[in-house]
C-alpha positions, 0 to 999 in steps of 0.5 A, spaced: 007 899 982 015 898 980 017 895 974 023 892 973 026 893 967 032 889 966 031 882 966 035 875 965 034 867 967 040 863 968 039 855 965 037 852 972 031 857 972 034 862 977 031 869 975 034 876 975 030 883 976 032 889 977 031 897 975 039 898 975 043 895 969 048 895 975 045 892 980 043 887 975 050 885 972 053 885 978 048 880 981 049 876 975 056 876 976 056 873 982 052 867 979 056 865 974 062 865 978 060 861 983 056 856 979 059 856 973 052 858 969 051 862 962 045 867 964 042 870 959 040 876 959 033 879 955 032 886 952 031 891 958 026 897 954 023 903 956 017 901 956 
């Protein structure tokens, strides 16, 4: 089982998963620059 261990939510309900904070931050990007969104983004721990 993998965990994924950053994580966001963008206002319209759209989520974001990803072991990588690079891969989460560029995915995030990419959302907010073609909808104009604010994501948010929850504490990644090392759990």
């Amino acid at each position: 089982m993998v965990l994924m261990r950053f994580k966001a939510k963008c206002q319209c309900g759209t989520e974001f998963r990803a072991e990588k904070r690079k891969t989460l931050g560029t995915n995030i990007r990419i959302h907010e620059v073609m909808t104009g969104h604010t994501v948010r983004v929850k504490n990644g721990g090392t759990e």
